[in-house]
TORPA-4810 file (N, C-alpha, C, O; in nm, 3 decimals):
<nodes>
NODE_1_0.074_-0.293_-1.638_0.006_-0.415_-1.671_-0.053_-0.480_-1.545_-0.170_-0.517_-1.534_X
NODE_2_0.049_-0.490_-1.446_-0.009_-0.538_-1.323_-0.161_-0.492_-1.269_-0.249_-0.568_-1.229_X
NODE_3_-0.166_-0.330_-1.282_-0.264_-0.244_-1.233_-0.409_-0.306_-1.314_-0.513_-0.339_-1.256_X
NODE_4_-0.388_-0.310_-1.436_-0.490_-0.318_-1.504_-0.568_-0.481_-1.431_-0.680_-0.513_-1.390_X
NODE_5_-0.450_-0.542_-1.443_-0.485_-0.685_-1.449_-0.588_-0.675_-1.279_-0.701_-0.720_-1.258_X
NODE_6_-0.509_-0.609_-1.196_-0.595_-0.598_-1.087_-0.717_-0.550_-1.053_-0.800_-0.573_-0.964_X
NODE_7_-0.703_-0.454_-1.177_-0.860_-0.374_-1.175_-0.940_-0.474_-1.243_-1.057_-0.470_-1.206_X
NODE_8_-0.910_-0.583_-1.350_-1.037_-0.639_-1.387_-1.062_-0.740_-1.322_-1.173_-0.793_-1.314_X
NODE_9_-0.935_-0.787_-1.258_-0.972_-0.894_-1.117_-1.080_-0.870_-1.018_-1.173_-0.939_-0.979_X
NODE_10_-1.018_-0.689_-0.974_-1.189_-0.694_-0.871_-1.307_-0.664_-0.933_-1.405_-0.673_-0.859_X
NODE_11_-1.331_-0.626_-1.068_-1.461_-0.611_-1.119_-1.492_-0.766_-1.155_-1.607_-0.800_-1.127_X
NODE_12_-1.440_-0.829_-1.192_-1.510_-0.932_-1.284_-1.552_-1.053_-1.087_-1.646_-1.125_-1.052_X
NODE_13_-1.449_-1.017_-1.033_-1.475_-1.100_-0.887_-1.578_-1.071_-0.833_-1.635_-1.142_-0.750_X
NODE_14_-1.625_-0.927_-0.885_-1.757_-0.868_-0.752_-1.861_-0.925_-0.886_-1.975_-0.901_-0.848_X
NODE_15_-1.864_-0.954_-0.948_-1.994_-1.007_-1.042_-1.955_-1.182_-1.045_-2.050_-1.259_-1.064_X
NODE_16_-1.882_-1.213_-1.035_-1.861_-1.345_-1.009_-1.915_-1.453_-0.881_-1.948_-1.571_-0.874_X
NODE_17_-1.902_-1.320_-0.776_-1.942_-1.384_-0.639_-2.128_-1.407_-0.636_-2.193_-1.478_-0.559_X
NODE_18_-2.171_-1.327_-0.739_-2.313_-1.359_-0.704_-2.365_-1.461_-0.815_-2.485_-1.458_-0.842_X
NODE_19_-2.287_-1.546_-0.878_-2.270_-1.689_-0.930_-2.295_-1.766_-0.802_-2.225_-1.746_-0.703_X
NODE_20_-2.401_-1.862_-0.802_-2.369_-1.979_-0.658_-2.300_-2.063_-0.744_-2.232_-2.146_-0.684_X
NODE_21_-2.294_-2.068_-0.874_-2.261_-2.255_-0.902_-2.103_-2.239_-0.887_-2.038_-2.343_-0.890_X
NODE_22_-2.012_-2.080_-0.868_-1.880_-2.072_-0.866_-1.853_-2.092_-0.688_-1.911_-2.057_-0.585_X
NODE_23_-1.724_-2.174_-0.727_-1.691_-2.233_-0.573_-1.583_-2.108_-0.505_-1.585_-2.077_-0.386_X
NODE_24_-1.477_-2.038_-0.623_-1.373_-1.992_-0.581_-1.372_-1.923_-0.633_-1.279_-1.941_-0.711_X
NODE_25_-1.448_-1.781_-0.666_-1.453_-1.667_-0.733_-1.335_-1.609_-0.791_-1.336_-1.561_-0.904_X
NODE_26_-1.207_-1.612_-0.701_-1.098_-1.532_-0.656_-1.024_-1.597_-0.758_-0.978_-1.543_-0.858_X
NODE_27_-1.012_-1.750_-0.716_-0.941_-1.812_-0.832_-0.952_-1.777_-0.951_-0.859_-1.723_-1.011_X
NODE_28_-1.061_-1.800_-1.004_-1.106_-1.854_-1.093_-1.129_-1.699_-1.201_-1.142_-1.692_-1.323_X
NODE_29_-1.126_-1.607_-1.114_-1.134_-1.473_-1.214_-0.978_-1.445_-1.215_-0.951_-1.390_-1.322_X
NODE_30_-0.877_-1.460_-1.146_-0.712_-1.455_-1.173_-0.647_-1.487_-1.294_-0.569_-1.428_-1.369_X
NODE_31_-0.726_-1.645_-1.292_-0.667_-1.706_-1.411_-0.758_-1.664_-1.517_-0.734_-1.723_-1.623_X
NODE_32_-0.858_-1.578_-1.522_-0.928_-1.567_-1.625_-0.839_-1.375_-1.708_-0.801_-1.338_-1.820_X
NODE_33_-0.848_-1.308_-1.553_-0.745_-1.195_-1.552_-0.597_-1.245_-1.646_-0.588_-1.220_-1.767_X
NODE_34_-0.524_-1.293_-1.593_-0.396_-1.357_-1.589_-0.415_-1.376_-1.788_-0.388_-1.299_-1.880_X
NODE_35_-0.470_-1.506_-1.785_-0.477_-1.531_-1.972_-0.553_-1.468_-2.031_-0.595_-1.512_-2.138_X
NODE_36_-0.605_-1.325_-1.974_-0.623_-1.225_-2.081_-0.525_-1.135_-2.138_-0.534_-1.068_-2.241_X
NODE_37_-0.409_-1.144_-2.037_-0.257_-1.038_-2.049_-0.210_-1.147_-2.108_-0.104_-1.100_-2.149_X
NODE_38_-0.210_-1.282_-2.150_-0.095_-1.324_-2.202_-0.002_-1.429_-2.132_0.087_-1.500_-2.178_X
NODE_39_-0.080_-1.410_-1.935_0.002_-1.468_-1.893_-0.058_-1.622_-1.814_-0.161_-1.679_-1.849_X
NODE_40_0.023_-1.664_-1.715_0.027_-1.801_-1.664_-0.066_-1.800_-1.525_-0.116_-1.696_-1.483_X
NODE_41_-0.078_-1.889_-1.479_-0.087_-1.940_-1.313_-0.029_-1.852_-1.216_-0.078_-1.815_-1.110_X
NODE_42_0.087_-1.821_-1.270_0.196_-1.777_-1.138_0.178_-1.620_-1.155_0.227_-1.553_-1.064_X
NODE_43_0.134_-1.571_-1.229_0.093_-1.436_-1.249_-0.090_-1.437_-1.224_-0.137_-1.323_-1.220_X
NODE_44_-0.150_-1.505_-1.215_-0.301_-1.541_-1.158_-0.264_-1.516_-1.050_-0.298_-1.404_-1.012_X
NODE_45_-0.170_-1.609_-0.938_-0.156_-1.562_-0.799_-0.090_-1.445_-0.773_-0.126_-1.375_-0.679_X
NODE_46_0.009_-1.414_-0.848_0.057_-1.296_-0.847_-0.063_-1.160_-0.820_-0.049_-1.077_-0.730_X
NODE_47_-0.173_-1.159_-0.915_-0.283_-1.123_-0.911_-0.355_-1.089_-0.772_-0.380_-0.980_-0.722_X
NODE_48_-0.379_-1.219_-0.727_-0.472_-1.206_-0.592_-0.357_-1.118_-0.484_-0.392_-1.026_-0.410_X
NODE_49_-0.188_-1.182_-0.497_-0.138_-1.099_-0.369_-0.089_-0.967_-0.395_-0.036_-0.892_-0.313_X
NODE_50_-0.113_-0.944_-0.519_-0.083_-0.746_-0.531_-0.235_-0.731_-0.456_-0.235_-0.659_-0.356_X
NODE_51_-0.310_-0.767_-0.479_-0.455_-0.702_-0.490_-0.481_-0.645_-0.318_-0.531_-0.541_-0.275_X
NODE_52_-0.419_-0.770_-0.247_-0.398_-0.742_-0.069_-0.332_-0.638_-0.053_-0.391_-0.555_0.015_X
NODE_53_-0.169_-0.590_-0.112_-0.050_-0.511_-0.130_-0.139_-0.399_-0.106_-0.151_-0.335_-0.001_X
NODE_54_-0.231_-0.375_-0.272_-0.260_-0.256_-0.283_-0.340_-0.247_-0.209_-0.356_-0.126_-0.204_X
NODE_55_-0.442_-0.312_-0.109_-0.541_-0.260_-0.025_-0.464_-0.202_0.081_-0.469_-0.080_0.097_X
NODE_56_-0.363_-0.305_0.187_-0.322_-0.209_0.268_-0.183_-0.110_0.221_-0.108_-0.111_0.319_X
NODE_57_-0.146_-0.061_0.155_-0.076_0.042_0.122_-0.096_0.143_0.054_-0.046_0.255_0.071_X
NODE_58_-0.187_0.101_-0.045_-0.248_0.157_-0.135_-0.140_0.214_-0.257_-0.137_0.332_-0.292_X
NODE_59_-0.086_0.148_-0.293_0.041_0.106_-0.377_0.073_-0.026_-0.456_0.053_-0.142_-0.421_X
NODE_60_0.117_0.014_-0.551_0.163_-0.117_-0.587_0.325_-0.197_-0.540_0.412_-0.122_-0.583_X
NODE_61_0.380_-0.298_-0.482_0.470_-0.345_-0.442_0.621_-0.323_-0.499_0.652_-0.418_-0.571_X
NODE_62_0.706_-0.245_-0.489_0.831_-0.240_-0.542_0.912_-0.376_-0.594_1.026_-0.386_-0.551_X
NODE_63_0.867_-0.473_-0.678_0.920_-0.596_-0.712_1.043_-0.594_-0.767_1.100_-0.704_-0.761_X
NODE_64_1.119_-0.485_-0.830_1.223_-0.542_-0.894_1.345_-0.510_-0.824_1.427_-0.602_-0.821_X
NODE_65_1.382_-0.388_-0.760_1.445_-0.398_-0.695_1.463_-0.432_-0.510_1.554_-0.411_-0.431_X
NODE_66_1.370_-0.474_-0.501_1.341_-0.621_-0.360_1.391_-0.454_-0.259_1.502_-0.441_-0.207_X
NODE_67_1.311_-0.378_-0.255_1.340_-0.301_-0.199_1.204_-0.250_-0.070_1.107_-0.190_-0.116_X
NODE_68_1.206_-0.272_0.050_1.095_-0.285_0.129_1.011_-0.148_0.171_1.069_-0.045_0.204_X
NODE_69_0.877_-0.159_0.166_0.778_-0.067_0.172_0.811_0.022_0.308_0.821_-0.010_0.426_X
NODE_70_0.823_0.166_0.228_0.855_0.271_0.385_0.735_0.347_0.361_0.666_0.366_0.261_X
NODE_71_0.729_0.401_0.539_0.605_0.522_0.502_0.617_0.609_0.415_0.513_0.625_0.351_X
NODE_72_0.695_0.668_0.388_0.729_0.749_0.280_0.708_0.718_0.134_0.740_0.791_0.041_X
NODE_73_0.655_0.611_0.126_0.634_0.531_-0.020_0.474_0.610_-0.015_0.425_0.661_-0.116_X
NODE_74_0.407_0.609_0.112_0.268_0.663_0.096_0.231_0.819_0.060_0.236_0.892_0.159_X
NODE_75_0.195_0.883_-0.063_0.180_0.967_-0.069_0.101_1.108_0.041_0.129_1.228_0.045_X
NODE_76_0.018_1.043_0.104_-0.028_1.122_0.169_0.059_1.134_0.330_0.018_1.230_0.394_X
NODE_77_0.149_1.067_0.389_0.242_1.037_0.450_0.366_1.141_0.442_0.432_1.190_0.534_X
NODE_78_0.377_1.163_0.275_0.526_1.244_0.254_0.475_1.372_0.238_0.553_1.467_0.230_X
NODE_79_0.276_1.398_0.230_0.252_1.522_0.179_0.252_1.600_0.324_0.283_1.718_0.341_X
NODE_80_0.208_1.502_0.427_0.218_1.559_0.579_0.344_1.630_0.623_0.355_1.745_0.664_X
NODE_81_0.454_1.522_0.603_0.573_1.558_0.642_0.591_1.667_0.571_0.634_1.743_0.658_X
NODE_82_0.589_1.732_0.466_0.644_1.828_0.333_0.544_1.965_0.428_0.596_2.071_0.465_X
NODE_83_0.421_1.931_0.449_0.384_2.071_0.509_0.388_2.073_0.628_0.336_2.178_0.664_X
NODE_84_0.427_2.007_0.725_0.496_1.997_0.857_0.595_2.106_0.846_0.591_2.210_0.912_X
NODE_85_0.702_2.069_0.743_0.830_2.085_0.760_0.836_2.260_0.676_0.911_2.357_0.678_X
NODE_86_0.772_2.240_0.643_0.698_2.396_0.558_0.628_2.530_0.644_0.622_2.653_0.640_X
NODE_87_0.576_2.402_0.732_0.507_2.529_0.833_0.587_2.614_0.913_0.584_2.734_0.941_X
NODE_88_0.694_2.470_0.954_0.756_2.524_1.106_0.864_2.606_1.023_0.901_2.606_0.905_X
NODE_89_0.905_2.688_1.154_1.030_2.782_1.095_1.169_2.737_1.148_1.197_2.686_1.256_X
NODE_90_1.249_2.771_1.040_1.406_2.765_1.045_1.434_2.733_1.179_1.389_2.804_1.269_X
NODE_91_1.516_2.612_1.207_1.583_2.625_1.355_1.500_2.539_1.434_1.570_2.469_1.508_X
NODE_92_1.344_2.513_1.450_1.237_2.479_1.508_1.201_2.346_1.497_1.126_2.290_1.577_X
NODE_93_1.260_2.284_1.386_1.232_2.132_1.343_1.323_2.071_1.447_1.445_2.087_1.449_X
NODE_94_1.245_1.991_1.545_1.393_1.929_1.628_1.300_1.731_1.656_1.189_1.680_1.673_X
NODE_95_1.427_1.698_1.645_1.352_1.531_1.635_1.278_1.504_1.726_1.242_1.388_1.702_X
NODE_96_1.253_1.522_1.776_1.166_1.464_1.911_1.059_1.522_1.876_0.961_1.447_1.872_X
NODE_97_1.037_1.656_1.842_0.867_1.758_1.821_0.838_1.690_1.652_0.719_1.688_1.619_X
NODE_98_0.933_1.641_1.558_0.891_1.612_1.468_0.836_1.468_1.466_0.730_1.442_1.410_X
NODE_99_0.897_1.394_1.517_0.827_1.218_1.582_0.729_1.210_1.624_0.646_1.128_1.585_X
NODE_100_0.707_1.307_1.730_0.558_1.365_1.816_0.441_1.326_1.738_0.358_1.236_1.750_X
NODE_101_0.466_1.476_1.604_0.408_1.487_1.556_0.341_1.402_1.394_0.238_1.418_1.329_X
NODE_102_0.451_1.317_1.381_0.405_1.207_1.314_0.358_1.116_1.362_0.283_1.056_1.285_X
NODE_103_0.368_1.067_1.474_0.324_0.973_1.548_0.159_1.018_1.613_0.061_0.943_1.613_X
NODE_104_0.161_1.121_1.650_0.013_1.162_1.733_-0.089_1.239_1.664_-0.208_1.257_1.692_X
NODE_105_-0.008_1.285_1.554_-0.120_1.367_1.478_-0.129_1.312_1.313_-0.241_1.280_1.271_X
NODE_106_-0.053_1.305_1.255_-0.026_1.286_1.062_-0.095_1.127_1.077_-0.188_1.093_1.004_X
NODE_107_-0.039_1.039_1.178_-0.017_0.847_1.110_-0.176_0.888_1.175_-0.260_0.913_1.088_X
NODE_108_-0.224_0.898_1.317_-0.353_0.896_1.348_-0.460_0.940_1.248_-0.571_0.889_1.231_X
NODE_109_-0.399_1.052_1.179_-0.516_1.098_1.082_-0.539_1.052_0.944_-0.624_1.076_0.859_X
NODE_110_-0.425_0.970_0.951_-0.411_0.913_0.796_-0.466_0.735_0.869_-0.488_0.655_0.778_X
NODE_111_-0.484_0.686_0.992_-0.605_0.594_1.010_-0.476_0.452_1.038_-0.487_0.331_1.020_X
NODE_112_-0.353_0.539_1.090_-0.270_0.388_1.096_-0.237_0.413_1.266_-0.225_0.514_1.335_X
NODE_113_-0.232_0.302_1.287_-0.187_0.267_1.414_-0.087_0.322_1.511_0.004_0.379_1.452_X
NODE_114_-0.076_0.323_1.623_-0.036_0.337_1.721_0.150_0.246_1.688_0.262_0.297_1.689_X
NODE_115_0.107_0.105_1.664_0.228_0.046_1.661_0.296_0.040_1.534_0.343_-0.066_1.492_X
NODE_116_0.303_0.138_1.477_0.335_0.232_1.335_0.418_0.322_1.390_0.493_0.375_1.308_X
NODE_117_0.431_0.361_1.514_0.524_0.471_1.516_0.668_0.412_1.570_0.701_0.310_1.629_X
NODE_118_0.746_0.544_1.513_0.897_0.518_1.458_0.969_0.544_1.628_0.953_0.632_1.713_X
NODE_119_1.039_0.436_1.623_1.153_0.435_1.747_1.225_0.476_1.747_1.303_0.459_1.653_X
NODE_120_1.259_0.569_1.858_1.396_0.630_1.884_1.542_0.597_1.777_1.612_0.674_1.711_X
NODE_121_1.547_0.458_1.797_1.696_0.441_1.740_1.668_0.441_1.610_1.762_0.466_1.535_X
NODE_122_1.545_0.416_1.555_1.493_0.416_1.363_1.518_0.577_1.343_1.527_0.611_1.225_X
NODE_123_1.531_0.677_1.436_1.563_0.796_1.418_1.714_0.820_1.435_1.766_0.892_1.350_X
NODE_124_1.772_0.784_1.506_1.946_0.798_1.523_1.960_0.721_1.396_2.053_0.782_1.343_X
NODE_125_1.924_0.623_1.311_1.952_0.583_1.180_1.978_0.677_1.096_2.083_0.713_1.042_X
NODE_126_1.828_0.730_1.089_1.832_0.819_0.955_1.960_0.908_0.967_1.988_0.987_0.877_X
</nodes>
């Protein structure tokens, strides 16, 4: 339900914005989104801050169990690691060449940052 509601949020917003007499596009298509599902205000804003969620993650937000966004939530993230770990042979996977290589080659190519990569002790965790 969420998904949908978001998809007609950004269509009806990108035809909304070329309205001049509308002041707050964003608003004003939420709550129009929102009481087409049935629902309130607080699901209108709900609306606009998945819509951020899903831009940078490209996911929708794990809400019910309050459980916080890992790289591994990103599909193309776990498909790297899976043929990383596929390529190399038995014995050869060692933490430091596998960090390396998420850090300098997979997060770079998937367009994320430098200060995205995983620290030493986030590895003695796992």
């Amino acid at each position: 339900m969420v998904l949908t509601a978001i998809t007609n949020f950004v269509n009806l917003r990108a035809k909304l914005r070329a309205n001049q007499r509308c002041s707050s596009p964003a608003l004003t298509v939420s709550l129009i989104a929102a009481r087409h599902l049935g629902k309130g205000p607080y699901f209108a804003r709900q609306i606009r801050k998945f819509e951020v969620h899903v831009l940078k993650h490209h996911a929708l937000p794990d809400t019910k169990s309050g459980k916080a966004w890992c790289l591994l939530d990103n599909e193309m993230v776990l498909q790297g690691v899976c043929k990383y770990l596929a390529a190399a042979r038995l014995g050869e996977v060692m933490l430091g060449l596998f960090q390396c290589h998420l850090t300098q080659v997979l997060f770079l190519s998937l367009g994320l940052s430098d200060t995205t990569a995983i620290s030493e002790l986030m590895w003695r965790w796992w």
